[in-house]
C-alpha positions in Angstrom: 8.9 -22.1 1.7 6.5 -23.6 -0.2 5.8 -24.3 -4.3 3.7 -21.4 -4.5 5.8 -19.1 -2.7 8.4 -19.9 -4.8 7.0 -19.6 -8.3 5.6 -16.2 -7.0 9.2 -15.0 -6.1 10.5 -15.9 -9.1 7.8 -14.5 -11.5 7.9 -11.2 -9.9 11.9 -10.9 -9.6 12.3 -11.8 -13.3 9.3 -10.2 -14.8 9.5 -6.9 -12.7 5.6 -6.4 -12.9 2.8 -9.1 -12.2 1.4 -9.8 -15.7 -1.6 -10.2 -15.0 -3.4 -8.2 -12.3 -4.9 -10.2 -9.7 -7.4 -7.2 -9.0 -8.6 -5.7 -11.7 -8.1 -2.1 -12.3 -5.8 -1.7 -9.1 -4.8 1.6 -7.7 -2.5 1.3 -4.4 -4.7 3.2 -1.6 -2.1 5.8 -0.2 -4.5 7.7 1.2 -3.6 7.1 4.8 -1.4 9.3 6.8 0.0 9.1 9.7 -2.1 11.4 12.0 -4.5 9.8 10.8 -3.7 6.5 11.8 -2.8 7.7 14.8 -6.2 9.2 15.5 -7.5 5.8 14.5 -5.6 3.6 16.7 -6.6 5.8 19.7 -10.7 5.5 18.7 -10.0 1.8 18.8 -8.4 1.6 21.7 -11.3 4.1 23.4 -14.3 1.5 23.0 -14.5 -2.6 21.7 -16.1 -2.8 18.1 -17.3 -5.3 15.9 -14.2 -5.6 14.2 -10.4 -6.9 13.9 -7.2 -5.1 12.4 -3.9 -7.0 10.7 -1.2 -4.6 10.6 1.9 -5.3 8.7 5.3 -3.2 9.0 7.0 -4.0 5.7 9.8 -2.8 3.5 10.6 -3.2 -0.3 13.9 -3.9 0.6 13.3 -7.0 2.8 13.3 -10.4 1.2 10.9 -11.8 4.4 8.4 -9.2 3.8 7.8 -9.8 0.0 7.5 -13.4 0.9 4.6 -12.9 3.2 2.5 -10.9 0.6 0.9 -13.7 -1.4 -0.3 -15.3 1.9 -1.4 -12.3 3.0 -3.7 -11.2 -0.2 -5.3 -14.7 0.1 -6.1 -13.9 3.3 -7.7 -10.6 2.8 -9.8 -12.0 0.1 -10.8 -15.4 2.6 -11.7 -12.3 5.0 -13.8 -10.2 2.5 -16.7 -11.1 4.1 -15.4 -10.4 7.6 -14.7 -6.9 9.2 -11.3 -7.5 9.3 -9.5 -4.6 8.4 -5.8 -4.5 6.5 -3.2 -2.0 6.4 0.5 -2.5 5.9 2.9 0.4 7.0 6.1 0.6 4.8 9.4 1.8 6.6 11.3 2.6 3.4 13.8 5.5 3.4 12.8 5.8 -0.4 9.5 6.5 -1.7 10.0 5.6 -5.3 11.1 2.0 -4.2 7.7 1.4 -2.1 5.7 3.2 -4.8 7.5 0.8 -7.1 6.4 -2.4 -4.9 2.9 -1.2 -4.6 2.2 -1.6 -8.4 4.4 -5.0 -8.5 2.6 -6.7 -5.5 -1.3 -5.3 -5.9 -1.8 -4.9 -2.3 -5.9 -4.0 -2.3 -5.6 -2.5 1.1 -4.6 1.0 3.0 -0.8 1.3 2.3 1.0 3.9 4.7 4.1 5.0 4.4 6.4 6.2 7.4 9.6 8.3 5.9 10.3 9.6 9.3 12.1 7.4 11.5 10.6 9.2 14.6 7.3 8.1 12.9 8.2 4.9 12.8 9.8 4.3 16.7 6.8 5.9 18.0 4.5 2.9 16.4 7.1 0.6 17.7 6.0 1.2 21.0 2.6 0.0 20.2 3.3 -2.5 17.8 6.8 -4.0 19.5 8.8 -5.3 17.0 12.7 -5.5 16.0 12.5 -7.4 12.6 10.7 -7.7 9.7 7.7 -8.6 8.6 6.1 -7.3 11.6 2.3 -8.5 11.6 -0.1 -7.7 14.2 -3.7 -8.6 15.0 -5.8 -6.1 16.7 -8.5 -8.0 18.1 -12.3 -6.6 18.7 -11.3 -5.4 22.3 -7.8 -3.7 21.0 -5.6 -5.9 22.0 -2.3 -6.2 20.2 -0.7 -9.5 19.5 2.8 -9.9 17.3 2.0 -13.3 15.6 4.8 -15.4 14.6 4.4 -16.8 11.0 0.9 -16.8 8.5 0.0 -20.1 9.8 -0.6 -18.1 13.6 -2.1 -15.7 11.9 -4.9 -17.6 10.5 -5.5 -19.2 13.5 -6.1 -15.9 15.4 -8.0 -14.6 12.5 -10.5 -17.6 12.7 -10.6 -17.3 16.5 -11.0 -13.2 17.1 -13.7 -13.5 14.0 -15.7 -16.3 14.9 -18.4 -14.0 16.5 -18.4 -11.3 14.2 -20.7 -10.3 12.0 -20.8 -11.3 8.2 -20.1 -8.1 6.2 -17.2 -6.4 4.6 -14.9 -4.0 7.0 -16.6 -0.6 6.5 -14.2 2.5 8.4 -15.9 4.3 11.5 -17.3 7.7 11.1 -13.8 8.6 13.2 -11.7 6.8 10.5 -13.2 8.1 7.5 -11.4 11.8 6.8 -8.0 11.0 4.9 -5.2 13.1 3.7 -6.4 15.1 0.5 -2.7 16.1 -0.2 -2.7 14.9 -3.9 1.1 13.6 -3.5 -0.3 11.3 -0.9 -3.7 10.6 -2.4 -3.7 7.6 -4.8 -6.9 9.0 -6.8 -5.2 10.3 -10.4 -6.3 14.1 -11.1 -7.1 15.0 -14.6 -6.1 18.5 -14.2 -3.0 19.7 -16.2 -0.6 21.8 -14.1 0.9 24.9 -15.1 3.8 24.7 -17.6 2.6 21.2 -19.0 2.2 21.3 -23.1 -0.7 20.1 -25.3 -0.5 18.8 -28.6 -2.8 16.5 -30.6 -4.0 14.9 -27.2 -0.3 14.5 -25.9 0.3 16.3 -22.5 4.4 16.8 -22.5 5.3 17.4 -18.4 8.5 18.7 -17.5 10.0 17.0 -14.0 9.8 19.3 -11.2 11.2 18.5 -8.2 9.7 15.4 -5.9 7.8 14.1 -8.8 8.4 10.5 -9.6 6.8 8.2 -12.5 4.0 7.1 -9.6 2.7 10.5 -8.6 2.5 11.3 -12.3 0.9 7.9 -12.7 -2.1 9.6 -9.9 -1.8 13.1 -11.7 -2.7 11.9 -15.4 -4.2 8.2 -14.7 -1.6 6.7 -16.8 0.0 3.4 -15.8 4.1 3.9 -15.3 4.3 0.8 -17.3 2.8 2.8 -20.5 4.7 6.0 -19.4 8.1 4.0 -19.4 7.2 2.4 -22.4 6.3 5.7 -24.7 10.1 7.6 -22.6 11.9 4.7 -23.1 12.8 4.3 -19.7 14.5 1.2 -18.8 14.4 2.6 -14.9 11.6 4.2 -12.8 14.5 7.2 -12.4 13.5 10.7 -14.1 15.0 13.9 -13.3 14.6 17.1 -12.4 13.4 18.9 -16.1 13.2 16.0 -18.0 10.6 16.4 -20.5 8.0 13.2 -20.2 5.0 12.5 -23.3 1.8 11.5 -21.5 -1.4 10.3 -23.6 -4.6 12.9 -22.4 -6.9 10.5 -21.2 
């Protein structure tokens, strides 16, 4: 493992949160689903295109994963110019722990998330793997290829793009409806739900069930840093009822 890897580990073990963003205003896009991606895979596979896939089965639990992240963000942004599309596929059993990642790592690409363990063996079949990381290339003719380490991955990436065209990945036509459910959409609403309090520009929410400090993060627009900060929370745990004091943006 190299230097870099290394100091990267470290700073976001001890810190919890990258200081500094590395993408500006960065909002995790959740908006994939899975019949979604499903639908997506199949267009592919239907007719060649002008364009290549890396897929990434990941999990905030596994050390091998995290490690490959900072390889693969340079990668997307060497590609940005390339119709090379990105999407990493989390098989968590927790959705607060890969919510949780997703603001620590800044992952500027489609993030799905597979809670179902059917889900996930199904997309196994396709994408063969039996540890983690498991990254794939998709090349322009659908073809699906398990590459070994980052180094292999560049080397397919320079090969399967060589005769593409120079622009930006831009999704199909086919690939562009998403899931609108606003737990799953990572676009923060600015309406107040029913039961929530205003006073003097503070929204107080009260917990209801499957809410977590990230889907309140895409329900107000306020960062679960600041919302931790004004609890004082010292976890990203919050309960059932729990009153929580959001600034009205």
């Amino acid at each position: 493992m190299s230097k870099k890897h290394i100091l990267f580990i470290l700073l976001t073990c001890t810190s919890g949160m990258i200081s500094t963003p590395l993408f500006g205003q960065y909002r995790p896009d959740t908006s994939l689903n899975y019949t979604n991606f499903l639908q997506e895979c199949q267009e592919f596979a239907r007719q060649s295109r002008e364009e290549v896939w890396v897929v990434n089965f990941w999990a905030s639990h596994n050390g091998a994963s995290l490690s490959t992240l900072f390889d693969l963000r340079e990668i997307y942004q060497d590609y940005s110019n390339k119709p090379v599309r990105f999407v990493s596929i989390s098989v968590d059993k927790v959705r607060r722990n890969w919510e949780s990642r997703l603001l620590q790592y800044e992952m500027p690409w489609e993030q799905l998330f597979l809670p179902r363990e059917a889900d996930y063996s199904f997309l196994k079949n396709a994408f063969a793997h039996n540890s983690l990381p498991g990254i794939f290339l998709v090349n322009q003719d659908a073809q699906v290829q398990r590459v070994r380490d980052i180094r292999e991955l560049r080397t397919l990436l320079a090969i399967s793009t060589a005769d593409l065209p120079n622009r930006p990945y831009k999704a199909s036509v086919a690939e562009t409806p998403k899931n609108t459910d606003p737990e799953i959409n990572s676009q923060p609403d600015s309406d107040i739900p029913d039961g929530a309090e205003i006073v003097n520009g503070w929204i107080t929410h009260e917990v209801k069930a499957g809410e977590t400090l990230f889907s309140l993060y895409r329900q107000y627009g306020v960062k679960v840093d600041e919302i931790k900060r004004i609890n004082g929370l010292s976890s990203n745990t919050i309960k059932i009822g729990q009153k929580i004091k959001i600034k009205k943006q």
